[in-house]
C-alpha positions, 0 to 999 in steps of 0.5 A, a space after each residue: 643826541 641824548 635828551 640831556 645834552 645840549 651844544 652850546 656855540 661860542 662866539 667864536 663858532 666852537 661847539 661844546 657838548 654840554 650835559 645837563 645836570 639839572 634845571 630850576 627856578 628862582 622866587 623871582 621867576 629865573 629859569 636857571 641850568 646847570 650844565 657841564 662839559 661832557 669832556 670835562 666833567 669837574 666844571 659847572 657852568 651855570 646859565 639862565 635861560 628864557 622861554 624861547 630856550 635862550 642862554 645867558 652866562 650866569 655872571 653875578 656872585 650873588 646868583 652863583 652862590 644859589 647856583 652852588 647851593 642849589 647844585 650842592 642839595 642835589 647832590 646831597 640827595 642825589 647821592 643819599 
């Protein structure tokens, strides 16, 4: 497996292979990544995530608002 993949396992057991697109922190010290599905590349999820490589489903508005802010700046400069 590449080294900007990950598999993410539901809690139904169903595997996804998911490409990493970039990670990052917050001012409050939250490691966030932004991943997609490498069978569907159009969707963004974005996760949290802790030193022992954790995941959590980034739920609040507030937070995937910055997710997208964060996500559209990289691509502006990606793409420049």
């Amino acid at each position: 497996m590449e080294d900007n993949t990950i598999v993410i396992v539901d809690e139904d057991g169903k595997e996804y292979t998911m490409e990493i697109i970039l990670t990052f922190d917050d001012d409050q010290g939250n490691s966030f990544v932004l991943v997609r599905d490498v069978n569907d590349e159009d969707i963004v999820f974005a996760f949290t995530y802790d030193e022992d490589g954790n995941l959590e489903a980034v739920e609040d508005p507030e937070l995937l608002e910055m997710c997208e802010e964060v996500l559209a700046s990289y691509d502006e400069g990606f793409n420049e």
